[in-house]
N, C-alpha and C positions, 0 to 999 in steps of 0.2 A: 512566503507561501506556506502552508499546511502541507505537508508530505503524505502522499496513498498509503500511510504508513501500515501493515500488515503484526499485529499484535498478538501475541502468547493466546491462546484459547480463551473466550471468556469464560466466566465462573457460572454458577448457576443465579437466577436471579433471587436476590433476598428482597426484605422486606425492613426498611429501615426503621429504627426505634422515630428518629427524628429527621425531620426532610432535607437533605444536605444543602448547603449554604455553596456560593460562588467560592468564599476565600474561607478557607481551614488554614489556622493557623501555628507559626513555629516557636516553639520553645526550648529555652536553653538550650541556644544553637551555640555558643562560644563554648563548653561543655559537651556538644553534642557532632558535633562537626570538625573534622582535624582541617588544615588550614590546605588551602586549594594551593596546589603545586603543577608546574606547566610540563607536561612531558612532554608534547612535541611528537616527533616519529618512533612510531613501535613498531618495527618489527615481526614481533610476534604475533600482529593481528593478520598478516597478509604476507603473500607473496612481493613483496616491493617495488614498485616500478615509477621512477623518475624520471622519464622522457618527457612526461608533459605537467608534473610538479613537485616540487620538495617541498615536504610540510615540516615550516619554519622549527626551529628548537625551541625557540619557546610558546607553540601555540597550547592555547589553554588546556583542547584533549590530549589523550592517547590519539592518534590516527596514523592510518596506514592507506597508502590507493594504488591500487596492482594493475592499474590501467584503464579499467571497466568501473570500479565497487570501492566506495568510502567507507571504511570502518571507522567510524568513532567512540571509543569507550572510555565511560568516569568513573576514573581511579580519584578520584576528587572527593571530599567528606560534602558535598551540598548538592541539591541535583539543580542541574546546569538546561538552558533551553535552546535547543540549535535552529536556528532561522536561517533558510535556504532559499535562492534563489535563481533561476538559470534551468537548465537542461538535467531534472533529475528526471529519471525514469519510473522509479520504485524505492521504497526505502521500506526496510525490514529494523523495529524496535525489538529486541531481546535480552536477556539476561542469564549468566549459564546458573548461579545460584537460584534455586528453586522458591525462596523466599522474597530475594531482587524482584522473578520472573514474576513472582505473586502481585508484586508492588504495581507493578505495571497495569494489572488490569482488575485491580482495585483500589490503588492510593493516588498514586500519579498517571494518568490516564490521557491527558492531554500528549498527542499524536509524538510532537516533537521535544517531549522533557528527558531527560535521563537521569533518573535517579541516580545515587553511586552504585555501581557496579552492572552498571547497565552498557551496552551499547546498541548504535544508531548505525545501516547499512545502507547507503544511499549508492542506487545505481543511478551512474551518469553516461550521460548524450554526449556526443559531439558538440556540443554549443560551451561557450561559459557558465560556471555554475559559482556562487560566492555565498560562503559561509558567514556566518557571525554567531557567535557565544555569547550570551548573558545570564545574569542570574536572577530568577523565578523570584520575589521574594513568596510569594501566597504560597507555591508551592512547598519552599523552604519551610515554610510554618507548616504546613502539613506534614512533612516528610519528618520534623524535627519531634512533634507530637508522637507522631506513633515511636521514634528511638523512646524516647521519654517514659512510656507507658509500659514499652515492652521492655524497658531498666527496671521495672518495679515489678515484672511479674515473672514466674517461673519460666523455665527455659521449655519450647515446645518446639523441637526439631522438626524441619518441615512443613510447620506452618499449617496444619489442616483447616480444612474451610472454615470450621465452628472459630473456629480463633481469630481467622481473618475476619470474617463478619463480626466477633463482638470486639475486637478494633476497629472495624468502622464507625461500626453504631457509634463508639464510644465518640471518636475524634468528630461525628458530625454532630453529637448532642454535647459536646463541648464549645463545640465551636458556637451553637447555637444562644448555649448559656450565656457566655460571653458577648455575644450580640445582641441577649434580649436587657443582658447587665448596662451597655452602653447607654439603651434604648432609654432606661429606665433613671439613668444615672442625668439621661441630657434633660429628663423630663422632674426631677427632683428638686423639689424646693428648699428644702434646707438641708442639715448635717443627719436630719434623724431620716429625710428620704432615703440620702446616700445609704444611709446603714441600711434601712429595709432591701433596698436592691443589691447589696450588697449578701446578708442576711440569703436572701432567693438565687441569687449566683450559688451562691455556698450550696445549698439545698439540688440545684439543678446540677453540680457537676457531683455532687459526693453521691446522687442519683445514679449518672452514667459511670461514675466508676464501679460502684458496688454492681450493678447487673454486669459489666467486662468481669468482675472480678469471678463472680458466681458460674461465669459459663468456662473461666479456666478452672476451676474448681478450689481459688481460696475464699477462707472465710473470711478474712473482712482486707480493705483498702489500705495498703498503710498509709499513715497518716500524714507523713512529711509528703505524700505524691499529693494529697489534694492540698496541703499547707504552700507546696509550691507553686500549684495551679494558681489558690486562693489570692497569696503575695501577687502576684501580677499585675493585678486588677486590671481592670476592660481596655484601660489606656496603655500600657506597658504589652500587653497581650497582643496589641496592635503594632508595635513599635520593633518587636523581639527581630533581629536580623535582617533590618533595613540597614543597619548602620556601616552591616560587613561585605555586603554585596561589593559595592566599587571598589574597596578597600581590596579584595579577594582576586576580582577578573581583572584589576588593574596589573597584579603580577607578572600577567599574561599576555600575548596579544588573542584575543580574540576572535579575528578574523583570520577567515582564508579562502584565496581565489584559485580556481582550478581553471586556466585560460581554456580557450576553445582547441580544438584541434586544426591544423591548417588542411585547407581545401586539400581533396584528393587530386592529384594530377591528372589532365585531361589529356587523353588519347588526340596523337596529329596524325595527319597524313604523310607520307614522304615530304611531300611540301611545306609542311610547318604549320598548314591551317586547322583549327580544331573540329574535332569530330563531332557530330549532333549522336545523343543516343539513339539504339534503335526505339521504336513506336511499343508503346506498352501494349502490351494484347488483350483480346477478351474484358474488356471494364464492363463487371457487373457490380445489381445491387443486392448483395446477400442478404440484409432487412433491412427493415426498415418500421421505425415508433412515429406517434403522429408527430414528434418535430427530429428528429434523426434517421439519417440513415448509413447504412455500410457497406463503402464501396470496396470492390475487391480485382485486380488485376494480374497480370501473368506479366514477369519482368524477362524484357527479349535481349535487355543489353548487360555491359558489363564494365560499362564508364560514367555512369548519372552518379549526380551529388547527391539527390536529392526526387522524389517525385511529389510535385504538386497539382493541386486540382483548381477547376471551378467547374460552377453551374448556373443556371440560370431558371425562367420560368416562362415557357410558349417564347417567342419573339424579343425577350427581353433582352440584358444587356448580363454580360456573363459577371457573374459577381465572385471573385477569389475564397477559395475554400481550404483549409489545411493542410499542409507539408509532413512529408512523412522523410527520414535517411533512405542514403540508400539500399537495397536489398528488401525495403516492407515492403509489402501487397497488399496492403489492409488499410484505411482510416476510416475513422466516425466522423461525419458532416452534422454538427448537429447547429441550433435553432432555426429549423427550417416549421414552416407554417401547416399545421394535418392538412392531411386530407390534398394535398396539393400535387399535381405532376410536375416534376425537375429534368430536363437535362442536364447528364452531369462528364464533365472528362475527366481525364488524369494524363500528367504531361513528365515523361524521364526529360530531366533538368542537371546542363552541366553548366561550364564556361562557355562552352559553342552556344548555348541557346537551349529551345526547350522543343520537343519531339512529342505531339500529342495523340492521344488516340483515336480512336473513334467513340462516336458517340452512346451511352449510357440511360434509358430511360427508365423512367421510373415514378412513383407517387408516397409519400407519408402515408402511412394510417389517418383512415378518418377517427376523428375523435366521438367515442361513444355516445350513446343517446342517453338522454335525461336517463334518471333512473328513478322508478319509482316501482315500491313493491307494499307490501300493507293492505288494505280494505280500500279501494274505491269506493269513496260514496259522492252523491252529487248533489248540488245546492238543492233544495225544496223546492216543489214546481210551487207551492204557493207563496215563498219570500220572495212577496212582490219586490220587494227593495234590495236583494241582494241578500249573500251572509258575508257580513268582515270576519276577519278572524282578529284575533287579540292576542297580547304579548304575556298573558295568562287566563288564567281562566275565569274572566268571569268581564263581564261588559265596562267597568270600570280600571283595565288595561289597557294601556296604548295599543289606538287602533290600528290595521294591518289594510291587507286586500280587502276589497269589496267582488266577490264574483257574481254573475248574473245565475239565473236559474237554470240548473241541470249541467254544469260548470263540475267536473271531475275532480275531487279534491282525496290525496292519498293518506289515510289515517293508520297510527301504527301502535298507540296505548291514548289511555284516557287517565284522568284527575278528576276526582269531585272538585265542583264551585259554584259558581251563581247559579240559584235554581231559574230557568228560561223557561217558556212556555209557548208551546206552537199553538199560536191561537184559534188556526182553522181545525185541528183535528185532536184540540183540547187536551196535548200531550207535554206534562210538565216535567223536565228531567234536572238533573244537578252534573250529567255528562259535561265534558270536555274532552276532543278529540285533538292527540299533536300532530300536528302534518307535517312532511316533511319540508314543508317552506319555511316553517319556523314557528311558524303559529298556532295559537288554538280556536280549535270550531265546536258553540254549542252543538249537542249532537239535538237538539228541538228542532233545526232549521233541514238537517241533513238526512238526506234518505237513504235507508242501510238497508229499510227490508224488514228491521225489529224494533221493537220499543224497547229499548235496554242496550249493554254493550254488546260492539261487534269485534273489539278490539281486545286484548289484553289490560289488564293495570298499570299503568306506569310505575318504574322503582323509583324512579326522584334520587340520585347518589351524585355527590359533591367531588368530582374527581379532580387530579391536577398532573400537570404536563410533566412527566418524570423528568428528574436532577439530572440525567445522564443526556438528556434532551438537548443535543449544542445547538442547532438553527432551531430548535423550536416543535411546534408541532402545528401541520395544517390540517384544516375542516376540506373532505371532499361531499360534491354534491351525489354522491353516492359509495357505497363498501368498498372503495379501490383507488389507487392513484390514477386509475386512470380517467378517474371523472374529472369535471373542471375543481379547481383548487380554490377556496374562502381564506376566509384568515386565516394568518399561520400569528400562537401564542407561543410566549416565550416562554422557558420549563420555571415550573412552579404556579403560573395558574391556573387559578381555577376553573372549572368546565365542568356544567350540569349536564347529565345525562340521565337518559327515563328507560329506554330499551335497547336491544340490539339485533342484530341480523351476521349472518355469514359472510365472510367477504375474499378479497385477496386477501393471500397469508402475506405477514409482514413480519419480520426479526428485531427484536431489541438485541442489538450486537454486545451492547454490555452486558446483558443477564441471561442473553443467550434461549431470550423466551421468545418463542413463535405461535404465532394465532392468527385465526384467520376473524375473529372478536370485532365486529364496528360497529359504535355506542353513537347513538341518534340522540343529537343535546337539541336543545328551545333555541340555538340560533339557526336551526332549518339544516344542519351539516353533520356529515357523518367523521367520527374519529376512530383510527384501530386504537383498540384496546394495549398492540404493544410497546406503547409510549404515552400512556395513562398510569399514571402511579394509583391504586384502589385497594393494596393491601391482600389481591388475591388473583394468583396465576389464573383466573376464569373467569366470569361474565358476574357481574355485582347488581344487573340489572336484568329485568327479565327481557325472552325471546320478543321480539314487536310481530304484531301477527303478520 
């Protein structure tokens, strides 16, 4: 599983020299990495508590579990990946060195890695919870780059942002180079190709070094750093510290199980039979989104394992809903359908059986209505035949909708293209109108009111789904999540967009930038701005009327 992991503050957002790659890779890692040693239990991390597990002597991290909270910290030269699974609660990634803490939410950024000198704080449940350790290699090539680069340059205590950022720049336009070397190398015909992409590797990393070098302020790159880059070549670049991973966690064991805790004992009578809890009280719905909602109760008893729910829908058949420990009064019911009315209970559950409440009602959010904002205009009373719209501007586009006459179509910029001509009122334009369906409408057919634009320009800008993008980015049918959801594109492509409007605010959690920015592209759907990579904390396109 991916941990809710809770991360050192992000940075401000930069603007990267070169668009960063899936895999940044490691170098001179045998050099750069002291050799992975198994501490086992520390101590030092935690208050101690073995009642319900001793972490073995030789497991691969530092760790400590005081009963509640798993510290795990890499005293280790490579950074290490923990994969959890079972009854975590929360887990908090930190680091106390201020350069570590940097790393985090600039080099190594995936939820569950840890760098050296990092550690991992997982709050566990009463359930089972099972660890397992391995080693990153993509990571490890990232992690081994930046030691590598910061060996060659002056010492800069603290790490201030400028230096962090032109370490990135650098290791993602390295990495880059080396990828377009591969590219170039698979596609070579003979020995004098090789050398030209070779030749252009050369040129594109002694590039990214010299701009690192300039923004710490020396003048030129020594030369055994990019001679040792260069030596590599694309294949060996690839290969750098595959070889030590199993070699390394083999030392070690790797895993570790943290058992469940045993049932709480259940309260009898004189007689030996068990007790049912008392009846939960008061089940409300404190909200509720069109497919969740949150129920909340008052706990009457003081012997439940556990309280669980269900609900149902009118006359239906009750359908089982989420388990919470004992002592919560809270859970989230989510995929439930908008707009919809639920019956819902909640039941204190021991060994005796389960003690339910009374009944809870309630409905989802109904899901928003279309959204359309821009210049209403409507088909021509006199296209006899309808107006299609086209997948650009001009009649020789794949065709779209056909609408009937006086048919409401919402326009929000235009493009010159094919000049059209409305035959009855002898009106010839080169307009093109984008609607927000996706398509374009000659404005010859369409009644505004004027013979010219009613809308804005369109900006026409090539965006693409930022590198920090992990599921992606989806198209809403209007400025917010809360409209219905389109495609969702994976980070790095591309996405044309013409205008924009106002919308819900949204956060890029990595660059810490928030805007309420959503850019209207030619596939009819709206995207926020703060998971668009465009080179500029603000709108690249203009306002759509």
């Amino acid at each position: 599983m991916r941990f809710p992991v809770t991360s050192p503050g992000p940075r401000c957002r930069k603007v990267p020299v070169v668009a960063a790659t899936a895999v940044v890779v490691m170098v001179a890692v045998a050099t750069l990495a002291a050799p992975a040693v198994a501490k086992g239990p520390d101590r030092t991390l935690c208050r101690e508590d073995t009642s319900r597990v001793t972490i073995p002597a030789d497991f691969t991290l530092d760790a400590c579990f005081d009963g509640s909270v798993l510290t795990l910290k890499n005293r280790t030269g490579f950074v290490l990946q923990v994969h959890g699974q079972g009854d975590i609660i929360r887990a908090i990634r930190n680091a106390d060195a201020p350069d570590t803490a940097a790393i985090l939410t600039t080099l190594i950024t995936t939820d569950n890695m840890l760098p050296p000198g990092s550690y991992l704080q997982l709050w566990l449940g009463p359930g089972q919870t099972d660890i397992r350790i391995d080693v990153p290699k993509e990571a490890n090539r990232k992690y081994a780059l930046y030691k590598l680069l910061v060996s060659f340059l002056p010492s800069r205590p603290g790490m201030v942002a400028g230096v962090w950022d032109a370490l990135m720049e650098a290791i993602e336009s390295i990495d880059t180079a080396f990828a377009n070397w591969r590219k170039c190398a698979d596609a070579a015909a003979n020995w004098l190709g090789d050398l030209g992409c070779t030749a252009g590797a050369t040129g594109n990393v002694a590039w990214a070094l010299g701009r690192m070098a300039a923004k710490f302020g020396v003048n030129a790159v020594p030369g055994e750093l990019l001679q040792a880059l260069i030596n590599l070549d694309w294949a060996g670049y690839e290969e750098l510290g595959a070889a030590r991973d199993a070699t390394e966690i083999g030392r070690s064991n790797p895993t570790l199980r943290i058992p469940a805790l045993p049932p709480s004992p259940v309260k009898t009578t004189p007689e030996g039979a068990p007790t049912l809890p008392a009846e939960p009280t008061s089940p409300t719905l404190a909200s509720a989104t069109t497919n969740s909602v949150v129920l909340t109760w008052g706990d009457a008893s003081n012997n439940e394992d556990r309280f669980v729910t269900q609900y149902k829908t009118g006359g239906g058949s009750w359908v089982a809903g989420p388990s919470v420990p004992a002592d919560v009064t809270t859970v989230t019911i989510s995929n439930l359908q908008p707009g919809t009315s639920y019956t819902f209970q909640v039941g204190a559950q021991n060994a005796a059986g389960t003690k339910w409440s009374a009944y809870a009602t309630g409905a989802t959010a109904a899901p928003p209505g279309d959204y359309h904002g821009g210049f209403t205009a409507t088909v021509d009373r006199h296209a006899a035949t309808g107006l299609s719209g086209h997948k650009g501007p001009g009649d020789q586009y794949a065709r779209g909708p056909t609408y009937p006459i006086g048919t409401p179509i919402h326009i929000y910029c235009y493009v010159d293209g094919q000049s059209i001509t409305n035959s009855h009122y002898r009106y010839t334009t080169t307009i093109w109108n984008l609607s927000d369906d996706g398509y374009w409408y000659t404005d010859a057919w369409l009644y505004t009111g004027v013979n010219g634009a009613v809308v804005p320009r369109c900006g026409g800008f090539s965006a693409t789904v930022d590198s920090h993008a992990v599921t992606g980015l989806s198209g809403h049918k209007g400025p917010g999540d809360q409209y219905a959801s389109g495609p969702t594109y994976p980070k790095g492509t591309t996405i044309r967009i013409y205008c924009y409007v106002d919308g819900q605010s949204i956060t890029n959690s990595h660059y810490s930038y928030t805007t309420t920015t959503w850019n209207l592209s030619d596939d009819g759907y709206w995207y926020t701005d703060a998971w668009l990579y465009t080179g500029k904390n603000q709108p690249v396109v203009p306002r759509c009327r």
